[in-house]
MARVO-528080 format. One line per 5 residues: number of its first residue (from 1); their letters; for each residue x negated, y, z negated of N, C-alpha, C, O. Coordinates in nm, 3 decimals. Each point is the difference from the previous one (the first is absolute). Layout:
N
NUM	A	X,Y,Z,X,Y,Z,X,Y,Z,X,Y,Z ~ ...
END
This chain:
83
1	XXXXX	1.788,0.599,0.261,0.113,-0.090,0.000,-0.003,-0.084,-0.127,-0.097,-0.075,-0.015 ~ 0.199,0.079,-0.086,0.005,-0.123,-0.095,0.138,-0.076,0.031,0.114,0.043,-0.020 ~ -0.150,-0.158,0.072,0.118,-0.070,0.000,0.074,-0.106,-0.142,0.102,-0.064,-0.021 ~ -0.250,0.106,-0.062,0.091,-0.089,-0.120,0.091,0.058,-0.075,0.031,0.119,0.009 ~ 0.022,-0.209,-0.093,0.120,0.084,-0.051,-0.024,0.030,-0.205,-0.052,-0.069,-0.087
6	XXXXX	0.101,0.165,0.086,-0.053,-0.002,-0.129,0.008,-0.095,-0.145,-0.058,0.009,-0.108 ~ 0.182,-0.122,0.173,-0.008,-0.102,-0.083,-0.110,-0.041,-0.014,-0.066,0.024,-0.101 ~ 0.010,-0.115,0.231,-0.130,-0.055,0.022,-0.102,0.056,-0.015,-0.101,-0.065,-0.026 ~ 0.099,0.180,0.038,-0.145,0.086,-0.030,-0.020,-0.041,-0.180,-0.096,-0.064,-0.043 ~ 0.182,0.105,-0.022,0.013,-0.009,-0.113,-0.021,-0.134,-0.055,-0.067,-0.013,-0.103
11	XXXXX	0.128,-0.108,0.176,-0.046,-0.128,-0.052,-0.147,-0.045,0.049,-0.045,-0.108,-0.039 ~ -0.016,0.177,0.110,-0.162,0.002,0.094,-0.068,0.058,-0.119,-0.078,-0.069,-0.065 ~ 0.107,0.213,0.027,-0.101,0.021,-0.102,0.043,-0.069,-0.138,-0.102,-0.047,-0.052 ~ 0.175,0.032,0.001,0.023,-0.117,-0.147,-0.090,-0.089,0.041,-0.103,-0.028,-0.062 ~ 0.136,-0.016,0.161,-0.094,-0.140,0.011,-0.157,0.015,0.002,-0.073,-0.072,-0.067
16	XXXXX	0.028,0.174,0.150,-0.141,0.059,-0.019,-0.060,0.048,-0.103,-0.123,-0.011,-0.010 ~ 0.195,0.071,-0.082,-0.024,0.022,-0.096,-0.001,-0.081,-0.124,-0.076,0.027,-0.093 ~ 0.174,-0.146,0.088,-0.047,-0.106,-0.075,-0.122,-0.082,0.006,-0.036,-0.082,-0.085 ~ -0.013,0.108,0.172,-0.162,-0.032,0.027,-0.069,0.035,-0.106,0.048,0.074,-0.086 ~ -0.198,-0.135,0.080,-0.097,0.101,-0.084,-0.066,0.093,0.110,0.019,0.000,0.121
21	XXXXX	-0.091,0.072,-0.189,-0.035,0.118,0.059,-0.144,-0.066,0.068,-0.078,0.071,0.063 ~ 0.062,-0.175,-0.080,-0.142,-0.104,0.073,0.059,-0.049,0.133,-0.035,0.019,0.117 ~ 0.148,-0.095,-0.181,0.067,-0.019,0.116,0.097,0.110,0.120,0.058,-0.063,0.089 ~ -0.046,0.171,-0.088,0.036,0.084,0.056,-0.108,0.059,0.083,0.015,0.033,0.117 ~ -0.161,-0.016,-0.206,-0.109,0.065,0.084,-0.010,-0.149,0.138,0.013,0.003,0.123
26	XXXXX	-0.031,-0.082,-0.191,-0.025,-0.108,0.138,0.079,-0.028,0.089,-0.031,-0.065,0.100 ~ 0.197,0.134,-0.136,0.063,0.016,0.138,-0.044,0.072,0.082,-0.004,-0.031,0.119 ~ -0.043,0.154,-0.170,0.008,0.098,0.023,-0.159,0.046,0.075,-0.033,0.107,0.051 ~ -0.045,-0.238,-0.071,-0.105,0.017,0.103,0.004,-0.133,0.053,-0.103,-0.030,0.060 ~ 0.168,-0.034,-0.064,0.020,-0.146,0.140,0.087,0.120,0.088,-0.046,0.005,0.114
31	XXXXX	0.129,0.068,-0.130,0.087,0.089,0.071,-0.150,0.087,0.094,-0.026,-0.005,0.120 ~ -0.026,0.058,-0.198,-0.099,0.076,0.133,-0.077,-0.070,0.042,-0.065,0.056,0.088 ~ 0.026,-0.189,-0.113,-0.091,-0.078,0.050,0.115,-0.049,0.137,-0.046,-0.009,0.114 ~ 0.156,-0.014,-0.134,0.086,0.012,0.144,-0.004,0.073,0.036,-0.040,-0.031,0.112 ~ 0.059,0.197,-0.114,0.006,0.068,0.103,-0.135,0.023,0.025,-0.004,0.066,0.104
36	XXXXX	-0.112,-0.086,-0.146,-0.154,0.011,0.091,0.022,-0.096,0.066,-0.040,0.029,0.112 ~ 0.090,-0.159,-0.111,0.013,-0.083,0.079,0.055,-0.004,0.150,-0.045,-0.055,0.100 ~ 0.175,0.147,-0.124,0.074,0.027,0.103,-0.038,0.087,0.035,0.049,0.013,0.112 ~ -0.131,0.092,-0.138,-0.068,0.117,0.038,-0.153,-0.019,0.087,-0.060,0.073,0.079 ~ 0.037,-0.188,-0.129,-0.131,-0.027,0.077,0.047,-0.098,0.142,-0.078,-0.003,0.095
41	XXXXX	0.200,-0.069,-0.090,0.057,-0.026,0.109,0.036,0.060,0.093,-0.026,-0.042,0.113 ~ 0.101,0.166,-0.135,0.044,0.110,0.084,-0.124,0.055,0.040,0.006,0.016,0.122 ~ -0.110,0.020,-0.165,-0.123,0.043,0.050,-0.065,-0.102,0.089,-0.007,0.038,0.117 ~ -0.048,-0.171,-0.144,-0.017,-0.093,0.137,0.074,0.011,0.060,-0.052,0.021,0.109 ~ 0.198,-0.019,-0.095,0.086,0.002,0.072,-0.014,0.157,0.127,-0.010,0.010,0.123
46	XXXXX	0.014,0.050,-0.192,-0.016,0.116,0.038,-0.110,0.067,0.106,0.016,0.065,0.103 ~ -0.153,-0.116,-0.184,-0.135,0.063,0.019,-0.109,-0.147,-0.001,-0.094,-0.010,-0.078 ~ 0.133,-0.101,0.186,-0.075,-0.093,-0.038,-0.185,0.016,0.084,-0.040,0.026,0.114 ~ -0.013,-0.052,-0.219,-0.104,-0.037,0.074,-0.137,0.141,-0.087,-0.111,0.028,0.047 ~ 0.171,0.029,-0.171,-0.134,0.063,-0.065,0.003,-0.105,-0.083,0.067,-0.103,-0.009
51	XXXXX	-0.210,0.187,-0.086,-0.074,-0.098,-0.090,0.062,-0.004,-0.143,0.119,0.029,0.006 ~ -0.143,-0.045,-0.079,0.041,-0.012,-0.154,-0.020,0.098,-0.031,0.102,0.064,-0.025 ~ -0.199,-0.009,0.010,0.022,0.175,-0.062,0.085,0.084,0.045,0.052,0.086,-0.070 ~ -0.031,-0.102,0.190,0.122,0.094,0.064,0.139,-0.048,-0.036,0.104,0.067,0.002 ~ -0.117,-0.183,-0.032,0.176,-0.054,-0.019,-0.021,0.060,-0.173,0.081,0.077,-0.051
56	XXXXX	-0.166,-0.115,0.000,-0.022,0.089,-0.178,0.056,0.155,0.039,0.118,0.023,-0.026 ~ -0.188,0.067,0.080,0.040,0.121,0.052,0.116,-0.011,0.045,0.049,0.099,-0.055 ~ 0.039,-0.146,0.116,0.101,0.005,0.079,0.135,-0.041,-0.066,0.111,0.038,0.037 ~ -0.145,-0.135,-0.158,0.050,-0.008,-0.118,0.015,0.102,-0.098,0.116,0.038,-0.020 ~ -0.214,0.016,-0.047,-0.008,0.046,-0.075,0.137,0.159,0.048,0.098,0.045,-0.059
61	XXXXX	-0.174,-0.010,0.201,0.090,0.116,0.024,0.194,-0.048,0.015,0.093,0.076,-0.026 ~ -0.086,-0.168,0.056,0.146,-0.037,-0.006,0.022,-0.011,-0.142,0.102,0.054,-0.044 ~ -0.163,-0.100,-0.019,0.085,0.009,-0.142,-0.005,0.123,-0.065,0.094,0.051,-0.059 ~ -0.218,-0.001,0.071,-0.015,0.124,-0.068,-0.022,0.141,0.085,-0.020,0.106,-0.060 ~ 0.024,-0.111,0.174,-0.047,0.113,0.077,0.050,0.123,-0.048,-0.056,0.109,0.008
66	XXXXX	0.177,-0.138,-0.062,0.070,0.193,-0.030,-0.002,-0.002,-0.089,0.097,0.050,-0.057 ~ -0.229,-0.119,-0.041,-0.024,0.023,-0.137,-0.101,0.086,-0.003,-0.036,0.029,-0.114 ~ -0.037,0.032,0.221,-0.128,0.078,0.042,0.022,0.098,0.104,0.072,-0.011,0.099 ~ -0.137,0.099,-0.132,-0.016,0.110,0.055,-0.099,-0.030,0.137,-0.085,-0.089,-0.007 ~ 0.096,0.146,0.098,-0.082,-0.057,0.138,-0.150,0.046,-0.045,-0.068,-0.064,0.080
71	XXXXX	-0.004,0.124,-0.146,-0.159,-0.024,-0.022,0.015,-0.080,-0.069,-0.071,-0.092,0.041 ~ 0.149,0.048,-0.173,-0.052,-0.131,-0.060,0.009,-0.156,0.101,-0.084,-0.089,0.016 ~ 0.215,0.104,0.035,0.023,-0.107,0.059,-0.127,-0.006,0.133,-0.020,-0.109,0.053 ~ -0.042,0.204,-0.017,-0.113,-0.032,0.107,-0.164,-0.018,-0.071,-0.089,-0.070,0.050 ~ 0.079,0.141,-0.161,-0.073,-0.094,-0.099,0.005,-0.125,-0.079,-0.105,-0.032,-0.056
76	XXXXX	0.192,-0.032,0.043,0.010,-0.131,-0.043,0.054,-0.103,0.093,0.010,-0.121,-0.021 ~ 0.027,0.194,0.135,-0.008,-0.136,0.109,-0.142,-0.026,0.058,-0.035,-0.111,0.043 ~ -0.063,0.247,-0.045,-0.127,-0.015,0.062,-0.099,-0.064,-0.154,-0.122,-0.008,0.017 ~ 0.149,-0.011,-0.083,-0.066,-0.067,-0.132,0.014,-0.155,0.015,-0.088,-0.084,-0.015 ~ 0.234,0.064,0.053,0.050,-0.137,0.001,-0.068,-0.051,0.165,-0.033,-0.119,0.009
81	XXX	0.019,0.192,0.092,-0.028,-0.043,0.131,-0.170,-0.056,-0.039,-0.059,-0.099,0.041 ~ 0.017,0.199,-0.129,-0.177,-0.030,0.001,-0.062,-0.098,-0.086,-0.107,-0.058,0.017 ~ 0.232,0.046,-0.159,-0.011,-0.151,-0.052,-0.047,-0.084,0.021,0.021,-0.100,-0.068
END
């Protein structure tokens, strides 16, 4: 779904792009530092009551899970569990 319109899209990136490129990276990770945020909410929310390594694991696969193939992804969640 894009509901913006291509005026505004267009005045969104001018404006982003008048940035420096310092200032663009630090949107651009305060931006995922929100969604781990909201991502680690939905998981208490969700699954309350494991430990910190499992919410790390449980994280990690929501953001990235279909970035791995299922042996990697069951090797590096059992790396991160034994941490």
């Amino acid at each position: 779904m894009n509901d913006t319109s291509l005026k505004m899209e267009s005045l969104l990136r001018k404006l982003v792009m008048a940035k420096s490129g310092e200032e663009r990276l630090a949107m651009g990770c305060a931006m995922f530092d929100d969604a781990k945020v909201i991502a680690l909410a939905g998981l208490h929310a969700e699954r309350s009551g494991m430990d910190e390594r499992e919410y790390r694991v449980q994280l990690l696969m929501r953001l990235y899970g279909q970035e791995f193939g299922a042996s990697r992804s069951a090797r590096v969640c059992a790396r991160l569990r034994s941490a």
